[in-house]
VOBA-70303 format. One record per residue: residue in one letter; x, y, z of N, C-alpha, C in turn. Coordinates in pm, 1 decimal, decimal comma, always signed. Example, Ala and Ser with C-alpha at 12.3 -4.5 7.8 and 13.67 -1.06 7.14 Angstrom:
# VOBA-70303
@aa a&n_xx +1319,0&n_yy -569,0&n_zz +780,0&ca_xx +1230,0&ca_yy -450,0&ca_zz +780,0&c_xx +1320,0&c_yy -330,0&c_zz +780,0
@aa s&n_xx +1285,0&n_yy -225,0&n_zz +708,0&ca_xx +1367,0&ca_yy -106,0&ca_zz +714,0&c_xx +1290,0&c_yy +3,0&c_zz +787,0
END
This chain:
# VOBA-70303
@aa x&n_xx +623,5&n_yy +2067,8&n_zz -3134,3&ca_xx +601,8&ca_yy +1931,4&ca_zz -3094,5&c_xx +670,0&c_yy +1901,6&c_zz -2960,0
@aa x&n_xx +782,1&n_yy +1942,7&n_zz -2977,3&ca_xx +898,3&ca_yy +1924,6&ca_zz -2819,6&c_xx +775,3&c_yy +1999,0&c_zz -2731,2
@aa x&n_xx +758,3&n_yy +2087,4&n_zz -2761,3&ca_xx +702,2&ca_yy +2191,4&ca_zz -2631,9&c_xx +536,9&c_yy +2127,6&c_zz -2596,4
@aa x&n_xx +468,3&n_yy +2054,9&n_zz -2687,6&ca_xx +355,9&ca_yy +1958,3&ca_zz -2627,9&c_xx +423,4&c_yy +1880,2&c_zz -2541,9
@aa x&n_xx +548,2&n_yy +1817,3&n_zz -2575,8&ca_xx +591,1&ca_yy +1702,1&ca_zz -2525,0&c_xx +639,8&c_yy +1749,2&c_zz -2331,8
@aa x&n_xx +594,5&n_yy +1877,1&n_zz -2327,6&ca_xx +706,5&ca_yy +1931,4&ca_zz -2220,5&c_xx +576,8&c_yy +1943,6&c_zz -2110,0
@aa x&n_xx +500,4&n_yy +1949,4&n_zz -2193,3&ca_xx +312,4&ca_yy +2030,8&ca_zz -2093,4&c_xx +265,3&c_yy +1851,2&c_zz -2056,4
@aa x&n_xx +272,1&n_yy +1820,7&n_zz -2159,4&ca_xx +246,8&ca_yy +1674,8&ca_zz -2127,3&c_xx +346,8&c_yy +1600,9&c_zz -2032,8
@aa x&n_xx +452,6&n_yy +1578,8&n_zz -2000,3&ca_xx +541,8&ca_yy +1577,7&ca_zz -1893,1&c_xx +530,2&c_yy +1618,7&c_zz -1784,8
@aa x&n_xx +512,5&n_yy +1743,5&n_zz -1759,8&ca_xx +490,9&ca_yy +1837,2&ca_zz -1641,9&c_xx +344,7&c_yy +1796,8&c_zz -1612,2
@aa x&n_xx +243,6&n_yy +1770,5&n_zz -1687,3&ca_xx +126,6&ca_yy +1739,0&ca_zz -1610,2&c_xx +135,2&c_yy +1595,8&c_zz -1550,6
@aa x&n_xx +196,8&n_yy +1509,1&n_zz -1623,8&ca_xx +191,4&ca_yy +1380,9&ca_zz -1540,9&c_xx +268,5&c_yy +1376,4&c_zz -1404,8
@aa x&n_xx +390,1&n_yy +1500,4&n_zz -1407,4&ca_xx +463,9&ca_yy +1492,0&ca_zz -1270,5&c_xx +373,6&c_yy +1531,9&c_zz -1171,4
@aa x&n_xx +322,3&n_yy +1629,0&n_zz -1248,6&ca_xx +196,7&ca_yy +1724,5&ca_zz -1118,1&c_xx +100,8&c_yy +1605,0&c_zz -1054,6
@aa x&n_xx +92,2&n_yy +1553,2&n_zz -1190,5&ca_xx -8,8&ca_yy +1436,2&ca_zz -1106,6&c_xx +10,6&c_yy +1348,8&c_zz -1057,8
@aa x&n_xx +134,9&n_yy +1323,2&n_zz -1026,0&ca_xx +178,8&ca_yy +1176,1&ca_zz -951,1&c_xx +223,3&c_yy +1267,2&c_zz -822,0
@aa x&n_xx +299,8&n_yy +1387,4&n_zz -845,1&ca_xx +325,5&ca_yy +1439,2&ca_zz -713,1&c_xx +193,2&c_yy +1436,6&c_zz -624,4
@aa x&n_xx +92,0&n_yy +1509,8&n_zz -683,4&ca_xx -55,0&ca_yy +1506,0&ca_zz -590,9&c_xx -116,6&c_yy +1357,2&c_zz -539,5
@aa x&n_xx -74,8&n_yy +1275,8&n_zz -617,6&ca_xx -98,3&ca_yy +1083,5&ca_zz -564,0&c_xx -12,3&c_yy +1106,5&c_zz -478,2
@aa x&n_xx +122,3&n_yy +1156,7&n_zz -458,7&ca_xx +202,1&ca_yy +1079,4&ca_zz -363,9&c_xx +202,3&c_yy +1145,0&c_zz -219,2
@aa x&n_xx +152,9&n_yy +1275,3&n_zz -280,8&ca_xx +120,0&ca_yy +1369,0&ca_zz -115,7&c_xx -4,0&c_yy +1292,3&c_zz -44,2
@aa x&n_xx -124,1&n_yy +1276,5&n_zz -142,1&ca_xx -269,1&ca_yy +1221,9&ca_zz -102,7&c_xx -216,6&c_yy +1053,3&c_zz -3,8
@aa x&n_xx -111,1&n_yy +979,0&n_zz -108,2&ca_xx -132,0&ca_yy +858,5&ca_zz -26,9&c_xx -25,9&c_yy +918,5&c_zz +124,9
@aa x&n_xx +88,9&n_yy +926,0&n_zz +82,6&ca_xx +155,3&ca_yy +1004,8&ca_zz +212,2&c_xx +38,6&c_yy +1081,0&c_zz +351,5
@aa x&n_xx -54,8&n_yy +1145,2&n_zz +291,9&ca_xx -147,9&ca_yy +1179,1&ca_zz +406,0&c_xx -206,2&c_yy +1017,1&c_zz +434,5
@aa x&n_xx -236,4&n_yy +952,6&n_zz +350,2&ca_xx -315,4&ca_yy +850,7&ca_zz +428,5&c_xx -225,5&c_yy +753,4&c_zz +490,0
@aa x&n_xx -135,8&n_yy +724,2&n_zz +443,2&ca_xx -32,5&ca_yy +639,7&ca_zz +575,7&c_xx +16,5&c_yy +711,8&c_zz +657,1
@aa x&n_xx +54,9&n_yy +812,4&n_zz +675,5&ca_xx +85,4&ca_yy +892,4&ca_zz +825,0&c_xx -46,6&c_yy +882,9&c_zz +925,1
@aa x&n_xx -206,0&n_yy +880,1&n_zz +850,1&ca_xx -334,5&ca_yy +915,0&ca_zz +927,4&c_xx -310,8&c_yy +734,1&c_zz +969,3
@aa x&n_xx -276,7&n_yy +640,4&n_zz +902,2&ca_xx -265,6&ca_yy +529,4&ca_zz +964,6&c_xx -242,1&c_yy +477,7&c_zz +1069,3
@aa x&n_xx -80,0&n_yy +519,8&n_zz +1044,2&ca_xx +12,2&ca_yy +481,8&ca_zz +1134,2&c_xx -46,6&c_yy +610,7&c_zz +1268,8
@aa x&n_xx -84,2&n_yy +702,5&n_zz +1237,4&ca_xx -108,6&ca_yy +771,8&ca_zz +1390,1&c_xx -209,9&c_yy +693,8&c_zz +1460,0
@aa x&n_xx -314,9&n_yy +621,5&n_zz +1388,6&ca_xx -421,6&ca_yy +546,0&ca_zz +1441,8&c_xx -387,5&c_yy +400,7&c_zz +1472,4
@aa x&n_xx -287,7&n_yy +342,0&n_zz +1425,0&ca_xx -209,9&ca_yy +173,4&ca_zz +1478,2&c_xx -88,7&c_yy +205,3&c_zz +1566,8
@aa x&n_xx -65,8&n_yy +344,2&n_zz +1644,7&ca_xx +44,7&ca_yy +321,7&ca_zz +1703,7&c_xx +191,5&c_yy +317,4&c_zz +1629,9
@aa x&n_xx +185,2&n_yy +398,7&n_zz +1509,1&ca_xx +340,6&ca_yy +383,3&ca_zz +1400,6&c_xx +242,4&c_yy +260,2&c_zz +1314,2
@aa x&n_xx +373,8&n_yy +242,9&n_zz +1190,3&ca_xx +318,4&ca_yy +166,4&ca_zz +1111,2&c_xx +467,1&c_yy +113,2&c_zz +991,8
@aa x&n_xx +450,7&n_yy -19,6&n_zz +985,2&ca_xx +549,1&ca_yy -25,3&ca_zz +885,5&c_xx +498,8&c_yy -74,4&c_zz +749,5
@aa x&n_xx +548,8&n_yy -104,4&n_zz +659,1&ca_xx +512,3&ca_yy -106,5&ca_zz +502,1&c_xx +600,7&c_yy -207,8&c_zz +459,7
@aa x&n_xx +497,6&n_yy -228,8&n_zz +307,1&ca_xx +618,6&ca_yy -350,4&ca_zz +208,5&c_xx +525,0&c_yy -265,7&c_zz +117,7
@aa x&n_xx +574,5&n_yy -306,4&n_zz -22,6&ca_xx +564,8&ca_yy -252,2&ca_zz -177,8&c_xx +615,6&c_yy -361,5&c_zz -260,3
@aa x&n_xx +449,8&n_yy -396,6&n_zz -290,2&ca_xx +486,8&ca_yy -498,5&ca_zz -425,3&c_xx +417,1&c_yy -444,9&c_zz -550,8
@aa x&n_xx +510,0&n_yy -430,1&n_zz -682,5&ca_xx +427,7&ca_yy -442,2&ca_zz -803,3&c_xx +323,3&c_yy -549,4&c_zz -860,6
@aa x&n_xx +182,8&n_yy -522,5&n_zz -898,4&ca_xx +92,6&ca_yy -558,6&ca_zz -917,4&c_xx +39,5&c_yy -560,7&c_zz -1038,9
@aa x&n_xx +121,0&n_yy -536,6&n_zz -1140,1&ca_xx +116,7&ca_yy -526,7&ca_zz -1276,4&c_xx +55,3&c_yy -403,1&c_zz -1277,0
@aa x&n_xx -13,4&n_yy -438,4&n_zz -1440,0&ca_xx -94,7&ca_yy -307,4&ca_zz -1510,2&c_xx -175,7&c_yy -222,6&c_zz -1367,8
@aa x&n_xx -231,6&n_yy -231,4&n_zz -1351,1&ca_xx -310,4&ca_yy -263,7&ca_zz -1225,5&c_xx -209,4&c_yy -119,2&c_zz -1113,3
@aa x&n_xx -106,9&n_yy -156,7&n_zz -1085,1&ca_xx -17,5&ca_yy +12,1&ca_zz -994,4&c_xx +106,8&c_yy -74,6&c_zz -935,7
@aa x&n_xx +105,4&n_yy -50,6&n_zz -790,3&ca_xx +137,4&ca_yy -122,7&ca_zz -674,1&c_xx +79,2&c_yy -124,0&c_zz -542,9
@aa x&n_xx +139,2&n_yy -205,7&n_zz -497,7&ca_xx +20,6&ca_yy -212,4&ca_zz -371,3&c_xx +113,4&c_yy -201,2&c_zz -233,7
@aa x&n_xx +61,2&n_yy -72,8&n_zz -173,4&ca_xx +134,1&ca_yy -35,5&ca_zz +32,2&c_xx +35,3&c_yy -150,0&c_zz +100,2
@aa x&n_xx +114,4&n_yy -274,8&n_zz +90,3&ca_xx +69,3&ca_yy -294,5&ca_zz +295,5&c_xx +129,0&c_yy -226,9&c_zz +389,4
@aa x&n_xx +45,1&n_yy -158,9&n_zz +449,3&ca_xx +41,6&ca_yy -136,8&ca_zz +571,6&c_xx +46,5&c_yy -220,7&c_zz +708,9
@aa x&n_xx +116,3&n_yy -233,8&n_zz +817,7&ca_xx +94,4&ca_yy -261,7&ca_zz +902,9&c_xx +90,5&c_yy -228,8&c_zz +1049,9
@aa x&n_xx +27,7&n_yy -203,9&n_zz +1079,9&ca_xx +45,9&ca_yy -95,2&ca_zz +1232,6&c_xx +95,0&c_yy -181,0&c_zz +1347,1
@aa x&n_xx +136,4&n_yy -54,8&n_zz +1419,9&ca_xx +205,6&ca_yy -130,2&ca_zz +1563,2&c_xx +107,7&c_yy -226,9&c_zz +1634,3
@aa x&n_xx +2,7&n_yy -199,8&n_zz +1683,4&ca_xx -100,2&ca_yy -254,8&ca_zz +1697,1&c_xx -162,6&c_yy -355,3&c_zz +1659,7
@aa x&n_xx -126,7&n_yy -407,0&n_zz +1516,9&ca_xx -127,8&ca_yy -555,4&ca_zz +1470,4&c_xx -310,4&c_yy -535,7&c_zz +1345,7
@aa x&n_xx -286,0&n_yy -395,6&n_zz +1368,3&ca_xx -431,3&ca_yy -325,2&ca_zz +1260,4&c_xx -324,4&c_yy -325,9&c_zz +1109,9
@aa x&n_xx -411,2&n_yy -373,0&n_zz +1008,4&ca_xx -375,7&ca_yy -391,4&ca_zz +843,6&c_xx -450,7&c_yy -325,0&c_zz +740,6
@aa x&n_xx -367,9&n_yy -291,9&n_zz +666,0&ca_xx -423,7&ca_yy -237,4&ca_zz +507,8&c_xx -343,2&c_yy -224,1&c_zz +451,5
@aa x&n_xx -440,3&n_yy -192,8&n_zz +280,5&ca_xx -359,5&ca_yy -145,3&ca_zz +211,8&c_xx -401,2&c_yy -27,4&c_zz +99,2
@aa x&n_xx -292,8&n_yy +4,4&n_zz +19,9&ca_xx -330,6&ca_yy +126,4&ca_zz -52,1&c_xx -245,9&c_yy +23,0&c_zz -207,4
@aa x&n_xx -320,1&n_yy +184,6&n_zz -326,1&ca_xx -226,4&ca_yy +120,6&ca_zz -415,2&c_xx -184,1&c_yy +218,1&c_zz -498,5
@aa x&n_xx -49,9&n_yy +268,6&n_zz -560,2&ca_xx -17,8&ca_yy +353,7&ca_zz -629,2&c_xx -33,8&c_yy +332,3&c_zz -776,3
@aa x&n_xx -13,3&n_yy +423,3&n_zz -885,4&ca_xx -37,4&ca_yy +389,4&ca_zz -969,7&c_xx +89,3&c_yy +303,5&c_zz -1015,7
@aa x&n_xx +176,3&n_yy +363,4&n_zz -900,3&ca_xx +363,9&ca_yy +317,9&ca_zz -996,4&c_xx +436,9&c_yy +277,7&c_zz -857,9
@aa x&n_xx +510,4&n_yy +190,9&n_zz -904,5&ca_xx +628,0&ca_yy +207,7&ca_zz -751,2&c_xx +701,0&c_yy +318,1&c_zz -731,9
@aa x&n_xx +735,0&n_yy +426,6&n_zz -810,0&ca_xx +798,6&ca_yy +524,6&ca_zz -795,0&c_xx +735,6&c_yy +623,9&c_zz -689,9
@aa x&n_xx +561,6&n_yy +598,3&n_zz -734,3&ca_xx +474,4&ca_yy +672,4&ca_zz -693,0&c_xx +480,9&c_yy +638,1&c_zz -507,7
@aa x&n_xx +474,4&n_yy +501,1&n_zz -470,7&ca_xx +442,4&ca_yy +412,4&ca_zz -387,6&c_xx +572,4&c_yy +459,8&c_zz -303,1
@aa x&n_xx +678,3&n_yy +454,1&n_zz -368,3&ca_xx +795,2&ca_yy +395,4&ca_zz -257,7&c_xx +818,6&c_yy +590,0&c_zz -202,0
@aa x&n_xx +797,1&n_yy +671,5&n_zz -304,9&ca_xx +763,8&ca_yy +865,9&ca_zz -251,0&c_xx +702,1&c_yy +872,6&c_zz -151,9
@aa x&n_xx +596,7&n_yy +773,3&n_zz -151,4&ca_xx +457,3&ca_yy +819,4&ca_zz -27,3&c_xx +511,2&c_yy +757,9&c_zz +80,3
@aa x&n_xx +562,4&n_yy +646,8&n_zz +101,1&ca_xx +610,0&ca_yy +560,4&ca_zz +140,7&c_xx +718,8&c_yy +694,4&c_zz +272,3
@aa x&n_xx +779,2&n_yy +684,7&n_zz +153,9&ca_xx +921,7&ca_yy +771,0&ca_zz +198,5&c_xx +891,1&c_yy +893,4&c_zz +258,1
@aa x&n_xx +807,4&n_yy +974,1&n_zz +234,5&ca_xx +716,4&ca_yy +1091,1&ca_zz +255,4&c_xx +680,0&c_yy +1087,3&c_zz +377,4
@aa x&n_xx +584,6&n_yy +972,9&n_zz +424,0&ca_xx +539,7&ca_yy +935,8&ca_zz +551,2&c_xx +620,3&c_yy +914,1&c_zz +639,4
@aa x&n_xx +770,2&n_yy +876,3&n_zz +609,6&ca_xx +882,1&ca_yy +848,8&ca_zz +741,1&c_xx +799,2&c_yy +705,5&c_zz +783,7
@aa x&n_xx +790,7&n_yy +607,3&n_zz +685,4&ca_xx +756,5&ca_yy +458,7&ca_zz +802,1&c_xx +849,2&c_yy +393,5&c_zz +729,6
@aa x&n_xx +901,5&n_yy +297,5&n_zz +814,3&ca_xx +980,4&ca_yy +204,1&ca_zz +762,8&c_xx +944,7&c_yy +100,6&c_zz +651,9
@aa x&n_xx +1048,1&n_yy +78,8&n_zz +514,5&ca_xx +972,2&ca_yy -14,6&ca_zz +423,7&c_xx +1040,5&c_yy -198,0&c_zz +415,1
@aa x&n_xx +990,9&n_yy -280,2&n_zz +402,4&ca_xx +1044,3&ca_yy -398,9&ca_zz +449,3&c_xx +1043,7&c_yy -447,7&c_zz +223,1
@aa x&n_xx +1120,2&n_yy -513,7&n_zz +293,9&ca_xx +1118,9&ca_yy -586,3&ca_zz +127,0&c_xx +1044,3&c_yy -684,8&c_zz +58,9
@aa x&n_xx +1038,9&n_yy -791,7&n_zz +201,4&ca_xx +914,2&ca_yy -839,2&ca_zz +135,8&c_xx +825,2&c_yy -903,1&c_zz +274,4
@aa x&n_xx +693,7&n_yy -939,2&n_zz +281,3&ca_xx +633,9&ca_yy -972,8&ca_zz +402,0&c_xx +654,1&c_yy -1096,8&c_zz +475,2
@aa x&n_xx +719,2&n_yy -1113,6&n_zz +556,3&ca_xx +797,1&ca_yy -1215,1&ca_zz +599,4&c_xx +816,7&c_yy -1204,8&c_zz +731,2
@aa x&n_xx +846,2&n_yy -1289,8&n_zz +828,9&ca_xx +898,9&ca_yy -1285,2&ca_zz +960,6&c_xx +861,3&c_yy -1232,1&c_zz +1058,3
@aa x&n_xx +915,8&n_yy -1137,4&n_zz +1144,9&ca_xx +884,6&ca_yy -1051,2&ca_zz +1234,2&c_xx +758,5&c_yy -976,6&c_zz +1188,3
@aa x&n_xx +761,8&n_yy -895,9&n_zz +1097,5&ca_xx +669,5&ca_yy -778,9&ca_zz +1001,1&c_xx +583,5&c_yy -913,0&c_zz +981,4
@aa x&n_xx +561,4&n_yy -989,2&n_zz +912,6&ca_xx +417,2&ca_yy -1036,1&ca_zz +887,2&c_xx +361,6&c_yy -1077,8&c_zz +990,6
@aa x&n_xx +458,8&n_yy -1142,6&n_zz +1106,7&ca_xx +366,2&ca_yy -1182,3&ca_zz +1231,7&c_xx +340,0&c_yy -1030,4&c_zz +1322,8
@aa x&n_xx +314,8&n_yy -925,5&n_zz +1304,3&ca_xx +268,6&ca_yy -835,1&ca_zz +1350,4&c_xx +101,5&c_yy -839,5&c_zz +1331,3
@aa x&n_xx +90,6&n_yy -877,9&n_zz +1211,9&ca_xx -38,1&ca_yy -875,6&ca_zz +1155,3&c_xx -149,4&c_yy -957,4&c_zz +1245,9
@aa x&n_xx -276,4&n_yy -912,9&n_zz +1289,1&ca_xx -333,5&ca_yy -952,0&ca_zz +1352,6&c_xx -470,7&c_yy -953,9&c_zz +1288,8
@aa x&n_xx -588,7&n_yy -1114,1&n_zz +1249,6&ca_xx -603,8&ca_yy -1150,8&ca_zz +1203,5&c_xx -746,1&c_yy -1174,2&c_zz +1296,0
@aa x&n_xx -855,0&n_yy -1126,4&n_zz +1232,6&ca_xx -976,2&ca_yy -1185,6&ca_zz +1308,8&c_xx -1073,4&c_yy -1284,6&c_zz +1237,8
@aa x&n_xx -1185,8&n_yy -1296,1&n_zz +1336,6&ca_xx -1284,6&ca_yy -1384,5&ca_zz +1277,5&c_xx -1338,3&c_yy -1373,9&c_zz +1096,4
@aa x&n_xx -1331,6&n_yy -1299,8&n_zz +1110,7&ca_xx -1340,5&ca_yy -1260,3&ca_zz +957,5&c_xx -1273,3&c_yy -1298,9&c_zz +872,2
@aa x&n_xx -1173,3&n_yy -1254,8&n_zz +895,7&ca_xx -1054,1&ca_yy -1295,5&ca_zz +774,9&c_xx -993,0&c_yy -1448,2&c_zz +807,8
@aa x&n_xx -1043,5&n_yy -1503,9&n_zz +911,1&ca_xx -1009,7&ca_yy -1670,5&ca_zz +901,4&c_xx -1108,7&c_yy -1745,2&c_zz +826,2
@aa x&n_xx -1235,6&n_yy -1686,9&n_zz +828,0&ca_xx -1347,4&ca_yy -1739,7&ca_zz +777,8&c_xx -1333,3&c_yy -1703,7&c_zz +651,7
@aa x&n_xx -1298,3&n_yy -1643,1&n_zz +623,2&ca_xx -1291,5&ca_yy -1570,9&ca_zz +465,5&c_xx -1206,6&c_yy -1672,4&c_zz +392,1
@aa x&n_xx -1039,9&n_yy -1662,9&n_zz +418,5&ca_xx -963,7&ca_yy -1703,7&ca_zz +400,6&c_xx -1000,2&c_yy -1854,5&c_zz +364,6
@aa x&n_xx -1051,0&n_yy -1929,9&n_zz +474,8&ca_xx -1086,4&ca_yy -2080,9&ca_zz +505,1&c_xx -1165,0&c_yy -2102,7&c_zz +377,0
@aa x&n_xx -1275,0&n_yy -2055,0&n_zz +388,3&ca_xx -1409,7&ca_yy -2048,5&ca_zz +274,3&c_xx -1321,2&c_yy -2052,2&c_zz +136,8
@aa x&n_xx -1233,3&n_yy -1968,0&n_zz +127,8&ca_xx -1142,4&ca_yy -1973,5&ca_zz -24,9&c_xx -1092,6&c_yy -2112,1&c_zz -54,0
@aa x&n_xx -1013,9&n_yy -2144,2&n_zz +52,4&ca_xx -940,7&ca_yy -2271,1&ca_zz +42,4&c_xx -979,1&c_yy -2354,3&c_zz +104,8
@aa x&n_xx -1067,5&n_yy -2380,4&n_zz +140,8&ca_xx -1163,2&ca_yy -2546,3&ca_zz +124,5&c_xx -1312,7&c_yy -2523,8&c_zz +24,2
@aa x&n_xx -1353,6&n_yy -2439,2&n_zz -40,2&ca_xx -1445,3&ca_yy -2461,9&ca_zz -144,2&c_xx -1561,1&c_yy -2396,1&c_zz -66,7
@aa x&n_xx -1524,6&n_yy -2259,3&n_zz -4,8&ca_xx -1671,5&ca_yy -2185,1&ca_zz +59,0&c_xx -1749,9&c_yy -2103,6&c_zz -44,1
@aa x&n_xx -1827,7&n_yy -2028,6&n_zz -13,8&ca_xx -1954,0&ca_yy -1961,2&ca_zz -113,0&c_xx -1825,7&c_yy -1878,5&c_zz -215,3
@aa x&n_xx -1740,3&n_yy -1816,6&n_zz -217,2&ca_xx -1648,7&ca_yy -1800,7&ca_zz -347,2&c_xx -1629,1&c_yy -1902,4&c_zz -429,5
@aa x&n_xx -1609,1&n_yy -1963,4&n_zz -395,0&ca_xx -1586,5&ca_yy -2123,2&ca_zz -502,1&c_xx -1652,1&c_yy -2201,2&c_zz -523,0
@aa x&n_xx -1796,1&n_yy -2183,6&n_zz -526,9&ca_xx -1899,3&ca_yy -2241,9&ca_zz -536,9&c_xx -1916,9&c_yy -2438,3&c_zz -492,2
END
Protein backbone atom coordinates (compact mmCIF):
# COMPACT_ATOMS: atom_id res chain seq x y z
CA UNK A 1 0.00 0.00 0.00
CA UNK A 2 2.96 2.49 1.16
CA UNK A 3 4.71 1.61 -2.10
CA UNK A 4 1.36 2.64 -4.37
CA UNK A 5 1.43 5.55 -2.21
CA UNK A 6 5.17 6.29 -3.34
CA UNK A 7 4.44 5.79 -7.51
CA UNK A 8 1.54 7.91 -6.92
CA UNK A 9 3.68 10.74 -5.33
CA UNK A 10 6.47 10.61 -7.67
CA UNK A 11 4.07 10.86 -10.59
CA UNK A 12 2.39 13.94 -9.40
CA UNK A 13 5.99 15.55 -8.74
CA UNK A 14 6.94 14.52 -12.33
CA UNK A 15 4.00 16.24 -13.31
CA UNK A 16 4.07 19.46 -11.79
CA UNK A 17 7.86 19.56 -12.44
CA UNK A 18 6.95 19.28 -16.38
CA UNK A 19 4.05 22.32 -15.71
CA UNK A 20 6.66 24.27 -14.17
CA UNK A 21 9.47 23.86 -16.84
CA UNK A 22 6.51 24.28 -19.74
CA UNK A 23 5.21 27.57 -17.97
CA UNK A 24 8.96 28.73 -17.13
CA UNK A 25 9.55 28.34 -21.06
CA UNK A 26 6.60 30.48 -21.67
CA UNK A 27 7.46 33.47 -19.45
CA UNK A 28 11.08 33.67 -20.36
CA UNK A 29 9.57 33.49 -24.41
CA UNK A 30 7.56 36.54 -22.96
CA UNK A 31 9.59 38.55 -21.34
CA UNK A 32 12.25 38.11 -24.37
CA UNK A 33 9.37 39.48 -26.61
CA UNK A 34 8.19 42.69 -24.00
CA UNK A 35 11.71 43.69 -23.37
CA UNK A 36 12.07 41.67 -19.62
CA UNK A 37 8.97 41.12 -17.82
CA UNK A 38 7.71 41.28 -14.28
CA UNK A 39 4.95 39.10 -12.52
CA UNK A 40 2.33 38.92 -9.55
CA UNK A 41 0.66 35.45 -8.41
CA UNK A 42 -2.70 35.29 -7.19
CA UNK A 43 -4.64 32.15 -6.02
CA UNK A 44 -7.77 31.57 -7.94
CA UNK A 45 -9.33 28.88 -6.09
CA UNK A 46 -10.21 25.35 -7.32
CA UNK A 47 -9.55 26.66 -10.61
CA UNK A 48 -4.95 26.88 -10.04
CA UNK A 49 -3.34 30.33 -9.93
CA UNK A 50 -2.95 32.86 -12.11
CA UNK A 51 0.95 34.65 -13.60
CA UNK A 52 0.28 38.17 -14.70
CA UNK A 53 2.64 38.96 -16.69
CA UNK A 54 3.84 42.23 -17.51
CA UNK A 55 6.44 43.29 -19.95
CA UNK A 56 8.79 46.13 -20.12
CA UNK A 57 7.06 47.39 -22.97
CA UNK A 58 3.72 47.84 -21.29
CA UNK A 59 2.55 44.24 -23.43
CA UNK A 60 0.19 41.88 -20.78
CA UNK A 61 -0.81 38.38 -19.98
CA UNK A 62 -1.42 35.79 -18.27
CA UNK A 63 -0.85 32.12 -17.50
CA UNK A 64 -2.26 29.80 -14.87
CA UNK A 65 -0.74 27.06 -12.74
CA UNK A 66 -2.41 24.40 -11.35
CA UNK A 67 -0.92 25.42 -7.69
CA UNK A 68 1.03 28.37 -6.37
CA UNK A 69 3.81 26.17 -5.61
CA UNK A 70 3.63 25.28 -9.20
CA UNK A 71 3.34 29.16 -10.23
CA UNK A 72 5.77 30.81 -7.87
CA UNK A 73 8.78 27.54 -9.45
CA UNK A 74 8.04 28.88 -12.95
CA UNK A 75 8.00 32.12 -11.79
CA UNK A 76 11.35 31.62 -10.04
CA UNK A 77 12.71 29.43 -12.90
CA UNK A 78 12.31 32.26 -15.37
CA UNK A 79 14.53 34.80 -13.20
CA UNK A 80 11.59 37.71 -13.48
CA UNK A 81 10.86 39.59 -10.73
CA UNK A 82 7.56 38.73 -8.56
CA UNK A 83 5.51 41.70 -7.04
CA UNK A 84 2.95 40.88 -4.35
CA UNK A 85 0.23 42.33 -5.41
CA UNK A 86 -0.72 44.62 -8.66
CA UNK A 87 -0.44 47.96 -7.59
CA UNK A 88 1.54 51.15 -8.29
CA UNK A 89 4.47 51.42 -10.37
CA UNK A 90 3.93 47.52 -11.78
CA UNK A 91 0.29 48.06 -12.63
CA UNK A 92 0.86 51.39 -14.32
CA UNK A 93 3.30 49.64 -16.65
CA UNK A 94 0.38 48.01 -18.15
CA UNK A 95 -0.63 49.40 -21.35
CA UNK A 96 -4.17 49.26 -22.34
CA UNK A 97 -5.80 49.57 -25.86
CA UNK A 98 -8.91 50.19 -27.73
CA UNK A 99 -10.06 46.99 -26.99
CA UNK A 100 -9.76 46.47 -23.63
CA UNK A 101 -11.36 50.03 -22.85
CA UNK A 102 -14.25 49.05 -24.87
CA UNK A 103 -14.48 45.79 -23.36
CA UNK A 104 -13.99 46.84 -19.96
CA UNK A 105 -16.60 49.97 -20.45
CA UNK A 106 -19.30 47.56 -22.12
CA UNK A 107 -18.98 45.42 -18.66
CA UNK A 108 -19.55 48.31 -16.49
CA UNK A 109 -22.12 50.40 -17.99
CA UNK A 110 -24.45 47.44 -19.27
CA UNK A 111 -22.72 46.54 -22.89
CA UNK A 112 -23.62 43.28 -25.03
CA UNK A 113 -22.18 41.07 -21.79
CA UNK A 114 -24.83 42.34 -19.65
CA UNK A 115 -27.45 42.36 -21.76
Amino acid sequence: MAETQQVEDSKQTARAERKTARLAKEIGAFARAHGGAEAQIAYIGHEGTRIVLVGEDGGWGDLVAPTYAVAQSAVEKAGITVHEDFAGEFAAKVKTGPYEWKRMAGIQIGGPSNG
